[in-house]
N, C-alpha and C positions, 0 to 999 in steps of 0.2 A: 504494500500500500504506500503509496506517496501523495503529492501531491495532485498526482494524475491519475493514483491510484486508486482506483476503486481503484488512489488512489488511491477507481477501482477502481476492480473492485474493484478507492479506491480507489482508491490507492494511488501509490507514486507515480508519476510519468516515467517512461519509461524513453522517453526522446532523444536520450545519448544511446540506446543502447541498440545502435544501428552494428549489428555482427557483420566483421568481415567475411563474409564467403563469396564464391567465388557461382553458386550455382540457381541462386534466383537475381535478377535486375534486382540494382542499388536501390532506383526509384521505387520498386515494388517494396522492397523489403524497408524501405521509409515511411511508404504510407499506411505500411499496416502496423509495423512497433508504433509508430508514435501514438495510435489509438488505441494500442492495449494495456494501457495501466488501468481500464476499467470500462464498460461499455454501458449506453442507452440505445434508446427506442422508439416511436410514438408517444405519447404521453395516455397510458389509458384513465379514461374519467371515473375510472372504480378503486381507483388506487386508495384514494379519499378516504371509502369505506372499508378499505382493511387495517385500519388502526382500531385495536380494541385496547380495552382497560388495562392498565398495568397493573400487575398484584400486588399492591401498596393498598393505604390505608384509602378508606372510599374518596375523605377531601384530594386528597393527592391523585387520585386515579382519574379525578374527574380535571382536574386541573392539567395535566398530563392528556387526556383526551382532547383536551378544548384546543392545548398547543398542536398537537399533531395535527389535527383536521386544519388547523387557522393555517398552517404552514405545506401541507400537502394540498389546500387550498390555491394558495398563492402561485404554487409550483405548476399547477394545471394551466393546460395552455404553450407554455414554456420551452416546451421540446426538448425535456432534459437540460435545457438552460438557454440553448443557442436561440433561442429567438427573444429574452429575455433583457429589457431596458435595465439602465442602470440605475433606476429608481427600484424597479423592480428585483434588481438584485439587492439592492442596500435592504428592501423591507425584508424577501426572502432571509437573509443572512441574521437581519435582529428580530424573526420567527425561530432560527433554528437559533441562536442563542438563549429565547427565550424557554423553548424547550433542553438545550441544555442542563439549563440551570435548574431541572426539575428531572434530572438524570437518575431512576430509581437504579440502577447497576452502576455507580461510580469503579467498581473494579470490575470494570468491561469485558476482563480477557478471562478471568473467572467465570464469566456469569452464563447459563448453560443456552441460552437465546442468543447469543453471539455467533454460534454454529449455524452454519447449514449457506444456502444458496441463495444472497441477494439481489433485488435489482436496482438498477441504479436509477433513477428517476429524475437525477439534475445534479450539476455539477457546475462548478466554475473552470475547470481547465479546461483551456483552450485545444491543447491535445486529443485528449478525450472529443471533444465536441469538434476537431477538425476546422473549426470557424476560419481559418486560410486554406482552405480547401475549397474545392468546386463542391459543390453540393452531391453529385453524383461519387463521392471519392469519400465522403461522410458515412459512417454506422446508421446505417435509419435502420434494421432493426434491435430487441431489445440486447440491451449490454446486462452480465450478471457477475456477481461477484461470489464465489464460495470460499467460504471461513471455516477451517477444523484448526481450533485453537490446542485443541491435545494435540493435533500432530502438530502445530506450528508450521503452517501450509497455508497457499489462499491459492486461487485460481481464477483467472478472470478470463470474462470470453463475451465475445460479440458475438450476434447474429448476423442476418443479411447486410449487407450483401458477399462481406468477405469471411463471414466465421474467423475467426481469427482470434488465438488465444495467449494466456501466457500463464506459467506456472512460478509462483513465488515462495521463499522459505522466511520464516518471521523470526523476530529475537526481540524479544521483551526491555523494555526499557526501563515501563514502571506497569502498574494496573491496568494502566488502560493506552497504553502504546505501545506499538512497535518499530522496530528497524526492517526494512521489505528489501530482502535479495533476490531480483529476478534469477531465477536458473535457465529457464529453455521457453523458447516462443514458437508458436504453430499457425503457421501461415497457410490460409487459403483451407480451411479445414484438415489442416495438420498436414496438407500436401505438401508442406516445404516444413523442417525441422531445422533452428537454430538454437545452438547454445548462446544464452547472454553473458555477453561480458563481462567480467567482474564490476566496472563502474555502472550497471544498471540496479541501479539500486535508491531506497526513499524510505520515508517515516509517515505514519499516519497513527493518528491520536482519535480512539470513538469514545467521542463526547456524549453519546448521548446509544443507548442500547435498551428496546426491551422486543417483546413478541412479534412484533409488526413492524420499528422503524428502526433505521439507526442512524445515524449523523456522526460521520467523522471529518476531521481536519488534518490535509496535510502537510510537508516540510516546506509546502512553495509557497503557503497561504489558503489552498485552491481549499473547499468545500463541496459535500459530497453526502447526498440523502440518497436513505435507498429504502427499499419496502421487501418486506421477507417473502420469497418467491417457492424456498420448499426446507424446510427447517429439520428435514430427516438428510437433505444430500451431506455427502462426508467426503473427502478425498483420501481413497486405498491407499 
């Protein structure tokens, strides 16, 4: 996780981590690492409604509620972010702050709802969202992020148009951060295999974790909501 990383996840960006070889185009293998430290989608307008109560006490569950929806609110629309003003990003951002600060799992990497397979729903990195890219050369469909905190793994993968994934190992910093070393990326649905370089690598900090959302922050600044897409997936 980085800054780019779903950042996605998510995670960190992953945009130094252009591997020398010699057997796919330069350009090819540029346009797809730079969009996998975490991928988006369409924005679906049901997202909204998969925020449920945190198991806190009733005040804080409902206070915790009101944030999620207020900020999964604001996000619709947005296209993962790329069409997003910058009025619109200042409110988005002191939405997720505001849920932050009502973080029922402050030891995030602990906490047993941190596991499984995110999506990423908005995001500030420009990587991620391709925004210097033609549009046709952008992830339009959904991008996911999967977290196995026991194994200290994450994984992150786009959908259409290029499937395009990458595989990360994590190192704890404090409870609710980590250090993200990209290991190997899979291009074009894993048609092309690269090993990443040792400098592809980032930190991502989850502010905010429970059943349905999560919000982290990474080493570039960048910002990163996602919504829990299947909370049994694991990484073998």
């Amino acid at each position: 996780m980085s800054s780019s990383a779903f950042a996605s996840t998510s995670f960190a960006t992953a945009r130094s981590s252009r591997a020398k070889q010699s057997s796919p185009p330069t350009s090819t293998l540029r346009r797809s690492m730079a969009t996998m430290t975490f991928h988006p989608e369409h924005r679906s307008s049901s997202v909204r409604t998969r925020a449920s109560s945190a198991s806190t006490s009733p005040t804080s569950a409902d206070a915790i509620e009101r944030a999620k929806n207020a900020l999964l609110a604001a996000i619709e629309g947005t296209e993962r972010g790329i069409l997003a003003s910058d009025e619109e990003k200042r409110k988005i951002d002191d939405l997720a702050r505001a849920l932050e600060a009502l973080n029922p799992n402050p030891k995030s990497l602990s906490a047993s709802c941190i596991n499984g397979e995110w999506e990423l729903v908005y995001t500030t990195s420009a990587s991620i969202l391709g925004t210097n890219k033609p549009s046709f050369l952008r992830p339009s469909g959904k991008i996911y992020q999967t977290i196995d905190a026991d194994a200290l793994r994450a994984r992150n993968r786009e959908t259409f148009p290029f499937y395009n994934a990458v595989e990360a190992e994590l190192t704890p910093t404090s409870d609710s951060a980590v250090k993200v070393q990209f290991k190997k990326f899979y291009v074009l649905n894993g048609l092309i295999k690269v090993t990443a370089p040792d400098r592809a690598r980032g930190a991502l900090d989850i502010t905010f974790v429970d059943d349905t959302v999560r919000v982290s922050r990474g080493d570039k600044g960048n910002l990163f909501i996602l919504v829990m897409h299947d909370k049994m997936k694991r990484l073998s």
